[in-house]
Structure formats: C-alpha cells, structure tokens
MOPAC internal coordinates of N, CA, C and O (Angstrom, degrees):
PM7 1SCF
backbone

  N    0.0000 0     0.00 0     0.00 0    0    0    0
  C    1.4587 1     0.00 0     0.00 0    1    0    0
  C    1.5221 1   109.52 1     0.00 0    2    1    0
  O    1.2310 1   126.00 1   -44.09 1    3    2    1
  N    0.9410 1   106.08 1   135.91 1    3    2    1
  C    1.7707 1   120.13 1  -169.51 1    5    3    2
  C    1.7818 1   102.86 1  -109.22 1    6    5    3
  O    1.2310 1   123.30 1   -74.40 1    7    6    5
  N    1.4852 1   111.27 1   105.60 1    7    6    5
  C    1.5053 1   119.71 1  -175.10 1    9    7    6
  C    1.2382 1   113.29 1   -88.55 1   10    9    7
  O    1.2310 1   129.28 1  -100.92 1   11   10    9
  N    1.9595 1    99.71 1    79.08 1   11   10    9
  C    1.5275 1   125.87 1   170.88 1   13   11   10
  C    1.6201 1   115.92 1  -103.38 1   14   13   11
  O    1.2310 1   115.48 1   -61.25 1   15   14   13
  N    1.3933 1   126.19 1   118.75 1   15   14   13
  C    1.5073 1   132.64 1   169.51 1   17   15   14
  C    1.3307 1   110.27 1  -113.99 1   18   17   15
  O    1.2310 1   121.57 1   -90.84 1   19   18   17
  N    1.0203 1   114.61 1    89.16 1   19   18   17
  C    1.7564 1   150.06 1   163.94 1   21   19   18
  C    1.5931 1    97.00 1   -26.55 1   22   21   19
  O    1.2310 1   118.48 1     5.28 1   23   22   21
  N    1.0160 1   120.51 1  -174.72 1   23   22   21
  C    1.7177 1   121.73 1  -178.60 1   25   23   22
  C    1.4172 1   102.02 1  -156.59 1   26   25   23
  O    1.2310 1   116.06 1   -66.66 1   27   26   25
  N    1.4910 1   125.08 1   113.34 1   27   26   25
  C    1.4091 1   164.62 1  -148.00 1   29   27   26
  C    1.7881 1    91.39 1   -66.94 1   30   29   27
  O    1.2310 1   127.86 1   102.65 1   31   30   29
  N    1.4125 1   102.46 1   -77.35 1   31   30   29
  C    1.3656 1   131.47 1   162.33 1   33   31   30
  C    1.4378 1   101.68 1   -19.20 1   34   33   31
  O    1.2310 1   125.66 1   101.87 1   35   34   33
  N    1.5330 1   106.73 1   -78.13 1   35   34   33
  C    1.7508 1   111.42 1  -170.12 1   37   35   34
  C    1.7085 1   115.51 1   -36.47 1   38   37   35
  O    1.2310 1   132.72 1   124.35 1   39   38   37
  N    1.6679 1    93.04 1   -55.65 1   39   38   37
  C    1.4231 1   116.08 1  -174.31 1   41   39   38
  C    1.9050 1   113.74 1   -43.38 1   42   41   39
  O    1.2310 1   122.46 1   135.62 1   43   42   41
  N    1.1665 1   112.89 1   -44.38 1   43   42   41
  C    1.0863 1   115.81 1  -173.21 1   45   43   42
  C    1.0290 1   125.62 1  -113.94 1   46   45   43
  O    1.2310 1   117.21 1  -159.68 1   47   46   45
  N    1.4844 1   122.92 1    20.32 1   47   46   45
  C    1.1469 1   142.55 1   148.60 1   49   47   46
  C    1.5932 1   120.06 1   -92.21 1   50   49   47
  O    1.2310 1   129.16 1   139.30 1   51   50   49
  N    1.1910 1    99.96 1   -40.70 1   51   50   49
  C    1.9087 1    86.30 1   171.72 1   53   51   50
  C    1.7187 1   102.58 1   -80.07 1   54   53   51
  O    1.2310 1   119.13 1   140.00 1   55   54   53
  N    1.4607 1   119.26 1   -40.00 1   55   54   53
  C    1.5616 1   108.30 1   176.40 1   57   55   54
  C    1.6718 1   110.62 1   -42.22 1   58   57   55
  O    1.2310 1   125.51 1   129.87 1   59   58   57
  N    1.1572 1   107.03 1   -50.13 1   59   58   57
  C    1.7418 1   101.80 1   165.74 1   61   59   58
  C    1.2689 1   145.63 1   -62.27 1   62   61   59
  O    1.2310 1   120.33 1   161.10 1   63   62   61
  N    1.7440 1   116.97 1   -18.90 1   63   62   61
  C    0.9350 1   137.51 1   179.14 1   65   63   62
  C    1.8360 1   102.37 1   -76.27 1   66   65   63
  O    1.2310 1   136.07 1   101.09 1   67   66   65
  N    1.8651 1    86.50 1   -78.91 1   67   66   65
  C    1.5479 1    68.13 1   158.85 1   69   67   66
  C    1.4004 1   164.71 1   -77.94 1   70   69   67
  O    1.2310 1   131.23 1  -174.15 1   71   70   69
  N    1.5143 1    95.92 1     5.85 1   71   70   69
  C    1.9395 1   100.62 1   157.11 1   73   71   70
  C    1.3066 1   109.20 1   -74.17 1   74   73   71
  O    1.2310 1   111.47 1   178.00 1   75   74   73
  N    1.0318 1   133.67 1    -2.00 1   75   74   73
  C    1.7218 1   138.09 1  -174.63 1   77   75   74
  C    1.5508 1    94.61 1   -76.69 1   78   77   75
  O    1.2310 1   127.13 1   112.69 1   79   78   77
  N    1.2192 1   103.88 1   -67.31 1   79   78   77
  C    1.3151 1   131.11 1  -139.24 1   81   79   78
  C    1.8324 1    92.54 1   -76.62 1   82   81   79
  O    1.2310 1   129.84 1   133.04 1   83   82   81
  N    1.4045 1    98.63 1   -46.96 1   83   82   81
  C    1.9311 1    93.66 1   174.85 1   85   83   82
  C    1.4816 1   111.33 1   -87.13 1   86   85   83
  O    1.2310 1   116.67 1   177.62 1   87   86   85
  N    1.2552 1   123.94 1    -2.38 1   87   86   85
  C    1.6444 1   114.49 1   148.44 1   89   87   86
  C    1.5492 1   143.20 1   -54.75 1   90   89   87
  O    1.2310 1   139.57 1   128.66 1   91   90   89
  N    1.8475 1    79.65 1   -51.34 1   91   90   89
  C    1.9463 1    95.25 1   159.94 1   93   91   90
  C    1.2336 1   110.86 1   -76.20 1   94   93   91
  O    1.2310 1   113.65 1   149.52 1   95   94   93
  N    1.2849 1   129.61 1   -30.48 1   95   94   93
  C    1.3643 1   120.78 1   177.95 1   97   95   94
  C    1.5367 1   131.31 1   -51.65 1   98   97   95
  O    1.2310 1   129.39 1   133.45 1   99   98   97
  N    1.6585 1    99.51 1   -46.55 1   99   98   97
  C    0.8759 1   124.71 1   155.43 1  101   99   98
  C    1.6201 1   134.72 1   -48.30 1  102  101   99
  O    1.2310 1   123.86 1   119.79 1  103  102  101
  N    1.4784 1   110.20 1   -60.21 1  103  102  101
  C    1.3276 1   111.92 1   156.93 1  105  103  102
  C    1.3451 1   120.90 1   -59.24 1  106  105  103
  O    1.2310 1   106.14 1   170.36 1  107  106  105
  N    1.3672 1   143.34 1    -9.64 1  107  106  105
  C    1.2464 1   153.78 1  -141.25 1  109  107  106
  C    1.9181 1    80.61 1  -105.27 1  110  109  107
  O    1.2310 1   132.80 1   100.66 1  111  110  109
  N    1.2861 1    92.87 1   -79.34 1  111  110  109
  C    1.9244 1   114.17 1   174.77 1  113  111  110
  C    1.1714 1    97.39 1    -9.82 1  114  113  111
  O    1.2310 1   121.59 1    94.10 1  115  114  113
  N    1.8076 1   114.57 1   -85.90 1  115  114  113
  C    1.6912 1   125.10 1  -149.30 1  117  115  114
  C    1.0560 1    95.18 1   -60.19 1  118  117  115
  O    1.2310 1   119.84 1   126.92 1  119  118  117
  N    1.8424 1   117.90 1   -53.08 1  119  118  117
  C    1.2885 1   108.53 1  -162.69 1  121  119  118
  C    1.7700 1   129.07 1   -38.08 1  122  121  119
  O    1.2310 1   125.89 1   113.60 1  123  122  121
  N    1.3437 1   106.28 1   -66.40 1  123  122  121
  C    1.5407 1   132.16 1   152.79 1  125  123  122
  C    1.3648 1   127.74 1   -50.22 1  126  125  123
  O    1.2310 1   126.58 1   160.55 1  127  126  125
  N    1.1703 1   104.95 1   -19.45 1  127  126  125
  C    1.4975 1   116.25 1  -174.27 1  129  127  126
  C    1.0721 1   132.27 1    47.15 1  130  129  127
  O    1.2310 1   119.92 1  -139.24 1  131  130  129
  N    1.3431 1   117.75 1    40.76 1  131  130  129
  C    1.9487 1   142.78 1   173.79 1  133  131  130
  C    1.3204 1   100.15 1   -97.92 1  134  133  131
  O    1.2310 1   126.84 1   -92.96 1  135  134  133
  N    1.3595 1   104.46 1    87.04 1  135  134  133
  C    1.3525 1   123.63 1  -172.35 1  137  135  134
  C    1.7175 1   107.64 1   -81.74 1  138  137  135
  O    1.2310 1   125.00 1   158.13 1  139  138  137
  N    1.6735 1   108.00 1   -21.87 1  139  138  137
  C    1.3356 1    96.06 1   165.37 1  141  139  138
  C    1.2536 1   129.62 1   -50.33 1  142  141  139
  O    1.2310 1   118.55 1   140.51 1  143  142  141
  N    1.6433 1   120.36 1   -39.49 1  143  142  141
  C    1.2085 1   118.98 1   166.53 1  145  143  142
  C    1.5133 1   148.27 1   -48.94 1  146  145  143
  O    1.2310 1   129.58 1   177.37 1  147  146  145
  N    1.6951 1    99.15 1    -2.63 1  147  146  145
  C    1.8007 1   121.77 1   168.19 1  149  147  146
  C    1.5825 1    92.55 1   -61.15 1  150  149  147
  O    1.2310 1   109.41 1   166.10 1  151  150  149
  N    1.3307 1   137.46 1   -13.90 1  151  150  149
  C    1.7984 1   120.80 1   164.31 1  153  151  150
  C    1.6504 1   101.56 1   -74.90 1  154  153  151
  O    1.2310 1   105.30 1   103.96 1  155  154  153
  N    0.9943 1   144.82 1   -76.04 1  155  154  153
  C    1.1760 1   149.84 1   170.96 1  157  155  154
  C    1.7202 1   108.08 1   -21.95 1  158  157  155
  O    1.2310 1   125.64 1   136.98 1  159  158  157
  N    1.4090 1   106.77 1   -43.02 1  159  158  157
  C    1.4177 1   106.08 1   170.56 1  161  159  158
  C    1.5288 1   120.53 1   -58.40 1  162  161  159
  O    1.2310 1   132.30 1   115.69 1  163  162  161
  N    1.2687 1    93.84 1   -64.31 1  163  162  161
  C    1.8341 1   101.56 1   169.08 1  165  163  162
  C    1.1094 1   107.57 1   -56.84 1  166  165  163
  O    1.2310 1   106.79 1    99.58 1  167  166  165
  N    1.2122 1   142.19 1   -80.42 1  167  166  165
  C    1.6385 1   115.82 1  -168.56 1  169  167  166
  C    1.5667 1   133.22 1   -49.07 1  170  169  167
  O    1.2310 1   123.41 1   170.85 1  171  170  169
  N    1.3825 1   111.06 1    -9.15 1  171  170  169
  C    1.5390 1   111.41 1   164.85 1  173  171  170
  C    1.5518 1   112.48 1   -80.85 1  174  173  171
  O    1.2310 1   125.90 1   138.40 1  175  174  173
  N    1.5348 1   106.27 1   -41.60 1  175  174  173
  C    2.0449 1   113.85 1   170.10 1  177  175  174
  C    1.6325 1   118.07 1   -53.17 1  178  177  175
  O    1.2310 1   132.62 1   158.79 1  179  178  177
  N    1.7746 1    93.23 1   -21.21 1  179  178  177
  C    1.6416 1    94.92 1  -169.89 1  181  179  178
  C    1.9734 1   104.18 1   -95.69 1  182  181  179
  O    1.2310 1   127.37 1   156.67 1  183  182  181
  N    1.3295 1   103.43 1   -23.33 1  183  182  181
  C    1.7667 1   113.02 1   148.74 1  185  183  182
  C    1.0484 1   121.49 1   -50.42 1  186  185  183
  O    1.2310 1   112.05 1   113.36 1  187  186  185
  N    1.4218 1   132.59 1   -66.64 1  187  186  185
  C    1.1588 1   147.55 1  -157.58 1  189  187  186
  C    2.0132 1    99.13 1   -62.52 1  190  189  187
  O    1.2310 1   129.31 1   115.32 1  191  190  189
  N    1.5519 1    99.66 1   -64.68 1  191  190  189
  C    1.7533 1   108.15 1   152.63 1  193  191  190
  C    1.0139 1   129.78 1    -2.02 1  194  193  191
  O    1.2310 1   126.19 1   100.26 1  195  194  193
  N    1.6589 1   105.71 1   -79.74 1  195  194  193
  C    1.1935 1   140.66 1   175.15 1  197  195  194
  C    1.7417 1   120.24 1   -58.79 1  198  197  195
  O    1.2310 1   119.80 1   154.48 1  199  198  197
  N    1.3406 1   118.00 1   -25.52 1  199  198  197
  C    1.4563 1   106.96 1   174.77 1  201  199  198
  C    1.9506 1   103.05 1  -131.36 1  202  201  199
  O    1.2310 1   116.58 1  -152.62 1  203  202  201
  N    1.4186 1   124.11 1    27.38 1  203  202  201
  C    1.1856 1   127.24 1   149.53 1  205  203  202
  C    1.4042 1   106.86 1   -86.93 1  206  205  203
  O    1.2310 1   119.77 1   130.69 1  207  206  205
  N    1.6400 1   118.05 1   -49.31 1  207  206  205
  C    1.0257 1   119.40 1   178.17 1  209  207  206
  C    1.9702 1   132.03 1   -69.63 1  210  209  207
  O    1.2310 1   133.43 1   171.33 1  211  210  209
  N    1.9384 1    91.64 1    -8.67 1  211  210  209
  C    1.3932 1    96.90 1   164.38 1  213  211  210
  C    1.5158 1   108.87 1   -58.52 1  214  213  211
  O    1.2310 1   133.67 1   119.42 1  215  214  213
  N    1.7599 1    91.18 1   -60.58 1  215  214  213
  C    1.8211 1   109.11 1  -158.52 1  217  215  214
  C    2.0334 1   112.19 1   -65.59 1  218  217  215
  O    1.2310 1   124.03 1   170.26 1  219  218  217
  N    1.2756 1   109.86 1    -9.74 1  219  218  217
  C    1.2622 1   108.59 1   148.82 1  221  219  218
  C    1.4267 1   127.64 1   -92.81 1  222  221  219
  O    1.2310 1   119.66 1   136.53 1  223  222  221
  N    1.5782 1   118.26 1   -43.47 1  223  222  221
  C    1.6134 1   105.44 1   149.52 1  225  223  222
  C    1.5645 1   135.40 1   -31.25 1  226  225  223
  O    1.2310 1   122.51 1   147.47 1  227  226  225
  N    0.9855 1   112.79 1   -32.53 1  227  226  225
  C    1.5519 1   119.11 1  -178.79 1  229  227  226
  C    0.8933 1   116.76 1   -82.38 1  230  229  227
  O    1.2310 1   105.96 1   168.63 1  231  230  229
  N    1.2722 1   143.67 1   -11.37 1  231  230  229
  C    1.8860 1   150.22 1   151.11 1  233  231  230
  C    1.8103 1   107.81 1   -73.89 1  234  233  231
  O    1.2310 1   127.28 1   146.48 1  235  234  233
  N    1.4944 1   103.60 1   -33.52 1  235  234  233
  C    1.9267 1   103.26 1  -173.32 1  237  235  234
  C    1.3511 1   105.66 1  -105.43 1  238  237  235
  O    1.2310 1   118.01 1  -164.08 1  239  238  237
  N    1.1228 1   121.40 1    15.92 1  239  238  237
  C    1.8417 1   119.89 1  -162.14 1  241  239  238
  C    1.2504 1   107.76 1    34.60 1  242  241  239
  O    1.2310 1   105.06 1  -107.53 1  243  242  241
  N    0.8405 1   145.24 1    72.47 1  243  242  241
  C    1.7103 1   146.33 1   146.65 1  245  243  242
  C    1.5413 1   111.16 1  -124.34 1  246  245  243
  O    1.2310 1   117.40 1   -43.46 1  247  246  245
  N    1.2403 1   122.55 1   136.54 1  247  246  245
  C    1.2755 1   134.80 1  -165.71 1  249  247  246
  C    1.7566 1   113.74 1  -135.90 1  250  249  247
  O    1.2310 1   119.81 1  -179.43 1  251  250  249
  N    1.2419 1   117.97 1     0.57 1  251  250  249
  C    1.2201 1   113.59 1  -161.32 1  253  251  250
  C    1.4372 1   119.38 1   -90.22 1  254  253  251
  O    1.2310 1   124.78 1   153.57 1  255  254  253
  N    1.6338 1   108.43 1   -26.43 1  255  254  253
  C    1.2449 1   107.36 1   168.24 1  257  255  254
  C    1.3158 1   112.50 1   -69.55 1  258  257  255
  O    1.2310 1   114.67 1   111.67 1  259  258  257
  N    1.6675 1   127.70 1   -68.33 1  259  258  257
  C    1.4996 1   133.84 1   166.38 1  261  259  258
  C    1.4959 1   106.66 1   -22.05 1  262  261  259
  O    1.2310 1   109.65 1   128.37 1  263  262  261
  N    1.4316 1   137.02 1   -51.63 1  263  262  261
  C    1.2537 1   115.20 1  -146.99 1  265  263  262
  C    1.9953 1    96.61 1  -101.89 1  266  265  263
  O    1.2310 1   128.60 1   169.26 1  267  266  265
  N    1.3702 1   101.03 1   -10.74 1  267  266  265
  C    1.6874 1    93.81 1   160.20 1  269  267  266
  C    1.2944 1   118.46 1   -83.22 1  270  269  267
  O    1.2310 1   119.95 1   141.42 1  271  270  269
  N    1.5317 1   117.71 1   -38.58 1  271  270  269
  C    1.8354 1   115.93 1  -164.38 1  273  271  270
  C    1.7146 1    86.73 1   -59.96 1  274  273  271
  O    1.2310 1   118.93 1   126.24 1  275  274  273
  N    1.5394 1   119.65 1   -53.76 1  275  274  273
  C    1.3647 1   123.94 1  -161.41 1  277  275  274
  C    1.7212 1   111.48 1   -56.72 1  278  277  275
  O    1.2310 1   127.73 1   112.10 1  279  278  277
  N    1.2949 1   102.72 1   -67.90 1  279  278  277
  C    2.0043 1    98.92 1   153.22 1  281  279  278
  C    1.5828 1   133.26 1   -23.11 1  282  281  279
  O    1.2310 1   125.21 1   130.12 1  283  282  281
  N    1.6379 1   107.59 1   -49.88 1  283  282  281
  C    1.5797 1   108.11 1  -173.09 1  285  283  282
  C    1.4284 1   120.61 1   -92.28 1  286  285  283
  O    1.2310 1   125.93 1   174.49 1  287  286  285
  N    1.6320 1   106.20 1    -5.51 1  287  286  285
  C    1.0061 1   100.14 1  -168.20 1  289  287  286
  C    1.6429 1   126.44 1   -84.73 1  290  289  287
  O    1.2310 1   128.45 1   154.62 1  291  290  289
  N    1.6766 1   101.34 1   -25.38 1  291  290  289
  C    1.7727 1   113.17 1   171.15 1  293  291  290
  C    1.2696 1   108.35 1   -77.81 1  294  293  291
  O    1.2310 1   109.92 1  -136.81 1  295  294  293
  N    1.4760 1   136.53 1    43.19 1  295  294  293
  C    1.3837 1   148.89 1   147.32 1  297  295  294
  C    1.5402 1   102.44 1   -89.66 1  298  297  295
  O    1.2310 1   119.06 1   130.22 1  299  298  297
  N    1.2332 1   119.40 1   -49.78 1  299  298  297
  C    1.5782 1   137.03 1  -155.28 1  301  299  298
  C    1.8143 1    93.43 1   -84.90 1  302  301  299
  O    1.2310 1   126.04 1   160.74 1  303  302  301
  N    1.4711 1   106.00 1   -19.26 1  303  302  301
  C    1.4140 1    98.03 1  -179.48 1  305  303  302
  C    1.7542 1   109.78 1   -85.37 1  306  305  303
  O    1.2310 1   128.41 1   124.84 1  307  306  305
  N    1.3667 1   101.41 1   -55.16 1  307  306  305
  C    1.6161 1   107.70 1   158.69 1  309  307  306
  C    0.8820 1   136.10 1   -14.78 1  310  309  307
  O    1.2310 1   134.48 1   121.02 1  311  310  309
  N    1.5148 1    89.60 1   -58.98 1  311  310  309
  C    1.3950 1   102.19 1   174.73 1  313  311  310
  C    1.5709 1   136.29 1   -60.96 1  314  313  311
  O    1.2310 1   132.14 1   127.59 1  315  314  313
  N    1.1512 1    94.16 1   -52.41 1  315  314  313
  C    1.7390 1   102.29 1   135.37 1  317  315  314
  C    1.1008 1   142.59 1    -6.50 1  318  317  315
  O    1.2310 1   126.12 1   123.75 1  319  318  317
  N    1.4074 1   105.85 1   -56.25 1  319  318  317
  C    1.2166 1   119.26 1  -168.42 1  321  319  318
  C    1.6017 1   112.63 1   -91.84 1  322  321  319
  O    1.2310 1   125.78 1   146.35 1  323  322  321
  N    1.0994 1   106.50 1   -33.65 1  323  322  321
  C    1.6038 1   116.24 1   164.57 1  325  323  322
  C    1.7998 1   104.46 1   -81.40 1  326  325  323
  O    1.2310 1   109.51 1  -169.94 1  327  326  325
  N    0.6435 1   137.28 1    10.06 1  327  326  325
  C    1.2398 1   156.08 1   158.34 1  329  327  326
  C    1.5346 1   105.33 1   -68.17 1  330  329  327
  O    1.2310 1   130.13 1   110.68 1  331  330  329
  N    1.2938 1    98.07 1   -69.32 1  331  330  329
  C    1.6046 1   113.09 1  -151.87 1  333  331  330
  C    1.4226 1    87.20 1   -87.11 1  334  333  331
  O    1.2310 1   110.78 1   134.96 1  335  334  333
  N    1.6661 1   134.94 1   -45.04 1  335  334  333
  C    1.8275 1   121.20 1  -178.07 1  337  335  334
  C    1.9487 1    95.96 1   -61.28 1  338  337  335
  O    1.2310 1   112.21 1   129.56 1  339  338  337
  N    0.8938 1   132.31 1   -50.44 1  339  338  337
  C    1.2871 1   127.51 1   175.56 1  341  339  338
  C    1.2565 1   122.79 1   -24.91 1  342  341  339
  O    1.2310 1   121.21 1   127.96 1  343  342  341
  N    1.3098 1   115.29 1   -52.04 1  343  342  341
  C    1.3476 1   128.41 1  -175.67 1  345  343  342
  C    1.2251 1   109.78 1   -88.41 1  346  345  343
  O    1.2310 1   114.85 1   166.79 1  347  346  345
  N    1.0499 1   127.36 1   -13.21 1  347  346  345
  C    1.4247 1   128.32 1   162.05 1  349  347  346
  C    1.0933 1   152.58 1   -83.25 1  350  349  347
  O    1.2310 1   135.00 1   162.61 1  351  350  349
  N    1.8233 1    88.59 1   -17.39 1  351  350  349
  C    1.5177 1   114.56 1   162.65 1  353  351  350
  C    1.0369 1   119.58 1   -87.26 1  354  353  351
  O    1.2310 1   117.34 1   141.76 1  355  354  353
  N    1.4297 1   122.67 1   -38.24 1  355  354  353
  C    1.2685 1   113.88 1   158.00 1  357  355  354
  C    1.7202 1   124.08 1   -57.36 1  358  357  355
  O    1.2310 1   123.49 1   139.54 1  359  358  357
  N    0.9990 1   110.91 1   -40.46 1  359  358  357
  C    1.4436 1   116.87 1   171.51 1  361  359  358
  C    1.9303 1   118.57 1   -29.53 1  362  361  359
  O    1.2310 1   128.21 1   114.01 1  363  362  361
  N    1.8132 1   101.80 1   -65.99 1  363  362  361
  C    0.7865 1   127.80 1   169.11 1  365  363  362
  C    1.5578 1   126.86 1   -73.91 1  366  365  363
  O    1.2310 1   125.67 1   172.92 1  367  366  365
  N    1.3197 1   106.71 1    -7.08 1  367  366  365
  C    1.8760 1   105.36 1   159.93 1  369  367  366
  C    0.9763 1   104.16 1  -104.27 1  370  369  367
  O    1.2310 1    93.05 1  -173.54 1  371  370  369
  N    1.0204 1   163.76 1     6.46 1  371  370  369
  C    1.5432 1   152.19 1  -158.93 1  373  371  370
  C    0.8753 1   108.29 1   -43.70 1  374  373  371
  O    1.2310 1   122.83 1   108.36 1  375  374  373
  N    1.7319 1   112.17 1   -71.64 1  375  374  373
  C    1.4055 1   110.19 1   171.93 1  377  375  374
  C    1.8063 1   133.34 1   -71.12 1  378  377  375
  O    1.2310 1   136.03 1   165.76 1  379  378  377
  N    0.8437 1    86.57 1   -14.24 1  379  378  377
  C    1.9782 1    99.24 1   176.72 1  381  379  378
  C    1.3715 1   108.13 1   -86.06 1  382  381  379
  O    1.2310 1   118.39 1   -73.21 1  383  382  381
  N    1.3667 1   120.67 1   106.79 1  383  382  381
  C    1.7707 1   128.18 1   171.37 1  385  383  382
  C    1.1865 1   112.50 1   -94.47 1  386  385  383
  O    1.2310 1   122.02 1   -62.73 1  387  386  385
  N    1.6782 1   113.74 1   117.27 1  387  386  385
  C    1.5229 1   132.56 1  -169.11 1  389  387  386
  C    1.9003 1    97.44 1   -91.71 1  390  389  387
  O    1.2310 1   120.10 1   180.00 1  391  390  389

C-alpha cells in the first residue's frame, strides 16, 4: 500500500477547468468546423474522467480508473499537436515542393 492522500479541492478543480476548456473547444470545432480537433476534444473528456473519478476514488480507495484516464489522456493531446504542426506545414508549403 502506497500512503497517497490525493486533494479533494485539486480534484475538482482541474475536472472543472477542464470541462471549461473542452466545452469551448468543442464549440470552437463545430463552430469552424475543424473537426480534426474532436482529438483535443477527447483528451480534455478523458481529463475531466480522470479527475471526477479521482475525487470519487478518494472516499472508496480505488484509483485505477482516475490514474489511467489521467495517464492516457496527454497522448490524445500530442497528438494534437502534431495534428495541428501538420496542417501547418502543409499550409505553409503549398507552394514549395519538397
């Protein structure tokens, strides 16, 4: 047993932060309709996951869902991000053939 006490407070403050943040994101998406950005969506839903399911873990001792959604989800952000340089390079070569 590993003598870890999580913080209640923490938990439901980033779950809120990031439901904020993948709401506009979200609206940001449809609005514009850069539907690539449904990755960016999921990895903020898989945050949000990840630290509701802390701040209820921490009353039942179970940690396993929270501490995977929270782990897998900054892949989906990455990903993203090579997402978004992708499109930008192409953007910016259009005319230049490598």
């Amino acid at each position: 047993f590993f003598p870890y006490s999580a913080s209640k407070p923490a938990a439901v403050l980033f779950a809120t932060l990031f439901a904020v943040s993948g709401a506009v994101h979200l609206y940001q998406a449809i609005r514009t309709r850069t539907w690539f950005m449904f990755v960016l969506v999921a990895g903020t839903l898989l945050q949000v996951l990840g630290y509701v399911t802390r701040k209820i873990a921490i009353d039942q001792e179970a940690f396993g869902t929270s501490q995977t959604s929270i782990l897998v989800a900054p892949a989906f952000l990455a990903a993203q991000d090579y997402m978004i340089i992708g499109r930008m390079w192409v953007t910016s070569s259009s005319s230049v053939h490598m």
